[in-house]
C-alpha positions in Angstrom: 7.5 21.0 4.2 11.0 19.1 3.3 13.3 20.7 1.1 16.1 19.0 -0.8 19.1 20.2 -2.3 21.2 18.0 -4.7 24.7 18.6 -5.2 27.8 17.2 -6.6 27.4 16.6 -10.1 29.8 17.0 -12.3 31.5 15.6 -15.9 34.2 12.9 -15.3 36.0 10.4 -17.3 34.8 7.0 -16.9 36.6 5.0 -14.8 36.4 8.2 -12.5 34.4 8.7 -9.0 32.2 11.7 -7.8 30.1 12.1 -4.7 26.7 13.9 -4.6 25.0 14.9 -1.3 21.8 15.8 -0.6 21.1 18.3 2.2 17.7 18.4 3.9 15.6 20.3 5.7 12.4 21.4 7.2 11.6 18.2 8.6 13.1 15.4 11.3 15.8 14.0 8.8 16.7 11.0 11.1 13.1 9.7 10.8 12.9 9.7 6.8 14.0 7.2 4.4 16.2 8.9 2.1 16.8 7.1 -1.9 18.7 8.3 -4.9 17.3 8.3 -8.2 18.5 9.0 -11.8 16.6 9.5 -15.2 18.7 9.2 -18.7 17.6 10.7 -21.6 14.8 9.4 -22.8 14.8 6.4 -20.2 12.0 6.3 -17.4 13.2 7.2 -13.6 14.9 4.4 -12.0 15.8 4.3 -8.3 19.6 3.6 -7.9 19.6 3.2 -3.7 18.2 4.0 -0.9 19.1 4.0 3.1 16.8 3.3 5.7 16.1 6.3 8.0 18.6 5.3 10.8 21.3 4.2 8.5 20.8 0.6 9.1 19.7 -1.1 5.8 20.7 -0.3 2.1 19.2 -1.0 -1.4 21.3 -0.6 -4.6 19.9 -1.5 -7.8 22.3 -4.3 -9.8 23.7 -2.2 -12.2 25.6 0.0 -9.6 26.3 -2.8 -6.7 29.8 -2.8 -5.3 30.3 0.5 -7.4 28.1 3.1 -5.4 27.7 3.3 -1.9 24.7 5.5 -0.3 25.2 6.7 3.1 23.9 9.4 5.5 24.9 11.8 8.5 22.2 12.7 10.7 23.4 15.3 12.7 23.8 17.3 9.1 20.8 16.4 8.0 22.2 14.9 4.7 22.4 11.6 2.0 25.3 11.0 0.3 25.5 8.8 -2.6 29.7 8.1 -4.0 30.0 7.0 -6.9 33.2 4.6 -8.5 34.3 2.9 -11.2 31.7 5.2 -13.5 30.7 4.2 -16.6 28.9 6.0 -19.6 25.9 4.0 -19.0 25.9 6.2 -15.4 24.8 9.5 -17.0 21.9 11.0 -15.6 19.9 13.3 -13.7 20.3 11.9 -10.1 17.9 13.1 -7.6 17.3 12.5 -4.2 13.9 11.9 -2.2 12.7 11.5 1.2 9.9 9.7 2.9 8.4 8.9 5.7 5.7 6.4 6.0 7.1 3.2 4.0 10.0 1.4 6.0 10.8 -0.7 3.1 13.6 0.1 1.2 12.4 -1.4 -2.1 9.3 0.9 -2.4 9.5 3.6 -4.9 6.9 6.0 -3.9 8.8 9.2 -1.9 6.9 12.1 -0.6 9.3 14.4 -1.2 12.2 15.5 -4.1 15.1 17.4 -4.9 16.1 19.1 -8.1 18.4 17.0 -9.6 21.8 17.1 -10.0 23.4 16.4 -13.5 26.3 13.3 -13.9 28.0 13.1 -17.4 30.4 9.9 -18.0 33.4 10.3 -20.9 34.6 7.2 -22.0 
């Protein structure tokens, strides 16, 4: 029903920035909460932030406060997540999800996911 597409990833020194975006469709994109995720190897997914479906509220998980910023246009039906000030410890899979019944930005479960884009940190 919603598709996701993940883009943006890329292999960058640490100390370096990249932006990923996440373009959606097949749904209403203003009424979904959109998050970013990331998986490292051999670590469990862990959600890195999340935007509430107007644009209003933000979550960002410690490790990446003041460092990433999640943000989203509407009218292109997409989630941007940019990234600063990356370290090593920032290499993953990130993927991006939408959902639409929980309003709370701390909740986990998504209905729907993208395939991942890959991040790799140098130091």
């Amino acid at each position: 029903q919603v598709q996701l597409v993940a883009s943006g990833g890329g292999l960058v020194q640490a100390g370096g920035s990249l932006r990923l975006s996440c373009a959606a469709s097949g749904g209403t994109f203003s009424a979904y909460r959109m998050g970013w995720f990331r998986r490292a190897p051999g670590k469990e997914r862990d959600s890195v932030a999340a935007i509430s479906a107007g644009g209003g509220r933000t979550y960002y998980v410690d490790s990446v406060k003041g460092r990433f910023t999640i943000s989203r246009d509407n009218a292109k039906n997409t989630v941007y997540l940019q990234m600063n000030s990356l370290k090593p410890e920032d290499t993953a899979v990130y993927y991006c999800a939408a959902d639409r019944f929980y309003s709370d930005l701390s909740q986990k479960k998504y209905d729907y996911w993208g395939q991942g884009t890959q991040v790799t940190v140098s130091s």
